[in-house]
C-alpha positions as CSV (number, residue, x, y, z in Angstrom):
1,X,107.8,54.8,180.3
2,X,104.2,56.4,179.3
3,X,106.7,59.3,177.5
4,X,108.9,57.1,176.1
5,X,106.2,55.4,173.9
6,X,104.6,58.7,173.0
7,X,108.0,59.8,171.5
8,X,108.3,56.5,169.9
9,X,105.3,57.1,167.8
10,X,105.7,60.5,166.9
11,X,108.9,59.5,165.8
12,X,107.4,56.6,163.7
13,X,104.8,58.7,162.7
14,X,107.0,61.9,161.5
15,X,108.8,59.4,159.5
16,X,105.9,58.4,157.7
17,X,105.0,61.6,157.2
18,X,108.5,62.7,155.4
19,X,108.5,59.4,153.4
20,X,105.0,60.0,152.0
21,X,105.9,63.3,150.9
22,X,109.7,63.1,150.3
23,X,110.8,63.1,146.6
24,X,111.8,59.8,146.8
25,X,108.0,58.2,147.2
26,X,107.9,57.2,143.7
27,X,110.9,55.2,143.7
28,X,109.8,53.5,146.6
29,X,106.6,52.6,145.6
30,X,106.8,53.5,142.2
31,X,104.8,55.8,139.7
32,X,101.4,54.7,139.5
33,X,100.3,56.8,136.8
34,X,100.7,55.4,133.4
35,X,102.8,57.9,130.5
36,X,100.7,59.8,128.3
37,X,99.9,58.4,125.2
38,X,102.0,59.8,122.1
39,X,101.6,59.7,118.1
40,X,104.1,56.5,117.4
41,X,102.9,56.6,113.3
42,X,101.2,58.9,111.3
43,X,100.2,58.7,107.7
44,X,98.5,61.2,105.3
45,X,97.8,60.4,101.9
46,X,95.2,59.3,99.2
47,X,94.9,55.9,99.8
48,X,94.3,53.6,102.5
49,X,97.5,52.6,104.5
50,X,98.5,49.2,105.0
51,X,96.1,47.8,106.8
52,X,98.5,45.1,108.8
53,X,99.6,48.2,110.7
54,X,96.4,48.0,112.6
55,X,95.8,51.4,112.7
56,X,93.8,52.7,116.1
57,X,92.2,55.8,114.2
58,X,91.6,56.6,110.7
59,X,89.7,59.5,108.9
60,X,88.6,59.1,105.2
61,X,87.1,62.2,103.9
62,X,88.3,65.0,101.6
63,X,91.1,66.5,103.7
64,X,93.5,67.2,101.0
65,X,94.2,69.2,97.8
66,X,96.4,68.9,95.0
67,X,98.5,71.8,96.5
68,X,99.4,70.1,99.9
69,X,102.7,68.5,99.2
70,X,103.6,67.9,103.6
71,X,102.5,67.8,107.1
72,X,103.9,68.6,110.4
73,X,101.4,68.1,113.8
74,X,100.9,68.1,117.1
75,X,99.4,66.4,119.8
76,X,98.6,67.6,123.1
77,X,98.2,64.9,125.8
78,X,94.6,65.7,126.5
79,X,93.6,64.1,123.1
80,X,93.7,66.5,120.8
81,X,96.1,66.0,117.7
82,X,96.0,68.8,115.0
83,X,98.1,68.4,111.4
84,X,99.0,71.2,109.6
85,X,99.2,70.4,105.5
86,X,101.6,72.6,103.7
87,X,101.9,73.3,100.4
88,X,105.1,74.0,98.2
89,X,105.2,78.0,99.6
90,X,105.4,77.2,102.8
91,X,107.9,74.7,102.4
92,X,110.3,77.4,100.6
93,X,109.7,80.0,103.4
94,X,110.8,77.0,106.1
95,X,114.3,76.8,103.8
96,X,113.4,73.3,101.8
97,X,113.5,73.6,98.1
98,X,110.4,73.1,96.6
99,X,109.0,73.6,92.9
100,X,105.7,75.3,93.5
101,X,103.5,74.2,90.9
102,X,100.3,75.8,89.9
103,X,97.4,73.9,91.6
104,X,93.4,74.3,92.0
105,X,93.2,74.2,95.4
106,X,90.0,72.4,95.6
107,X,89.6,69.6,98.1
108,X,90.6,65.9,97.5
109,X,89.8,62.5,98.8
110,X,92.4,61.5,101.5
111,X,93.1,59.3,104.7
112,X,94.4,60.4,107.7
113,X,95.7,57.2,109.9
114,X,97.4,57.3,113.5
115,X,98.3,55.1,115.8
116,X,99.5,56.2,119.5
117,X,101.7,54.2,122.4
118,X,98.4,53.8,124.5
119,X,95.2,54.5,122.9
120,X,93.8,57.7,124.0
121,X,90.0,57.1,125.5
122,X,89.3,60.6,123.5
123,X,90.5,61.9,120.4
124,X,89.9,64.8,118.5
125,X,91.6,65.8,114.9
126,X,91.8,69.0,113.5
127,X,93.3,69.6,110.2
128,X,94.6,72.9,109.0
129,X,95.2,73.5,105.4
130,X,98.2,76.0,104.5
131,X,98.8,78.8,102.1
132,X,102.0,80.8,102.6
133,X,102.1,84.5,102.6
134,X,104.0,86.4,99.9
135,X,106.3,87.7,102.5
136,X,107.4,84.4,103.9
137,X,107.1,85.5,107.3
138,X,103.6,84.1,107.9
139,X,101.6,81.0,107.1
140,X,98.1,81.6,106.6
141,X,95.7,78.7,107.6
142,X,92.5,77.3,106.9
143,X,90.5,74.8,108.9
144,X,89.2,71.9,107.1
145,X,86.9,70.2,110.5
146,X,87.3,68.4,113.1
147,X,86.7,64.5,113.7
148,X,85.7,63.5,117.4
149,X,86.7,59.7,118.7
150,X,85.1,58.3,121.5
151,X,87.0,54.4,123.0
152,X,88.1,53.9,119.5
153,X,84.7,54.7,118.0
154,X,84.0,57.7,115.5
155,X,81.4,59.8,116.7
156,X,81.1,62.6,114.8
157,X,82.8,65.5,112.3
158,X,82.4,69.3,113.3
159,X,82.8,72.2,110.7
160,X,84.7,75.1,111.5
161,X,83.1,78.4,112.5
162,X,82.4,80.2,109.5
163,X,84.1,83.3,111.6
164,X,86.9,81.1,113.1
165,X,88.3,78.8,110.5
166,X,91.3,80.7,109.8
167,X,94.5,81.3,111.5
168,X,97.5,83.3,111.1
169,X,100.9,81.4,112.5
170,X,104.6,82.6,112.7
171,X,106.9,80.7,110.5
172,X,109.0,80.3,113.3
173,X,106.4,78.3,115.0
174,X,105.8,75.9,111.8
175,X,109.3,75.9,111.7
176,X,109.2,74.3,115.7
177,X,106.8,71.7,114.9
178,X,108.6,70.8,111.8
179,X,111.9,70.3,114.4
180,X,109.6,68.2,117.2
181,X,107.8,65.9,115.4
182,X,109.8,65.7,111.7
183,X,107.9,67.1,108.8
184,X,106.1,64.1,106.6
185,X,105.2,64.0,102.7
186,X,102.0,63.6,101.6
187,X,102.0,60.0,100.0
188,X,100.5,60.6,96.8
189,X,100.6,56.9,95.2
């Protein structure tokens, strides 16, 4: 009888054991981890969005120039979203016809607003600034800061490293962020 019971519960318990680990745990108890937060609207231009939106983050500063006519990004789930302005060059290279017009280059007043599915707790926002390269193969960037977020709150903007403000990126690869999030024009009224 003593045996009997002993099996009994290592029977009850080895079931346990293959329902805690078995793949179908989560549809028993389901998923208690809640989806990562993604961008659900974006908006880059030079004045202030509509404000009814309620947008969760927005950066006012001089983030764009008269040559940036787009914008492609990304966002990592670990809170950091990076946009990537492009001017008309770039544009050209990725197969969009685009009149490149001759421009100054000198930085502009703009607003960057986002809003996400669940806030993230922290958020960080680099934008990039593009000029293509002659040969079309390459996009040349240039880092314009970063803007740190904190519950909501802005906390702080970081300059680029005088050494690493720059990078070099495939058009290929502008070309795959341009296909996963859309590519967005600059509103310029």
């Amino acid at each position: 009888m003593r045996n009997k019971v002993v099996i009994g519960l290592l029977v009850i318990f080895a079931v346990m054991v293959i329902l805690g680990v078995g793949p179908w745990w989560d549809n028993i108890i389901g998923d208690v981890s809640p989806p990562p937060p993604n961008v659900s609207a974006i908006y880059l231009g030079v004045k202030n969005p509509d404000v009814q939106k309620g947008w969760q983050f927005v950066v006012e500063d001089s983030i764009l120039t008269d040559c940036m006519v787009a914008y492609v990004y990304s966002f990592d789930h670990l809170g950091k979203l990076t946009v990537y302005e492009l001017d008309g060059g770039t544009l050209n290279s990725l197969g969009l016809d685009f009149e490149v017009q001759n421009c100054t280059n000198v930085r502009r007043y703009g607003v960057l607003a986002v809003n996400f599915t669940e806030r993230p707790d922290v958020l960080s926002i680099e934008i990039w600034v593009s000029k293509s390269s002659t040969e079309g193969n390459d996009v040349y960037f240039q880092q314009l800061g970063n803007w740190r977020f904190v519950n909501g709150s802005y906390i702080g903007f970081t300059a680029p490293p005088m050494n690493d403000d720059y990078a070099l990126m495939d058009i290929e690869k502008v070309r795959e962020l341009m296909n996963a999030t859309g590519i967005r024009y600059i509103n310029r009224r």
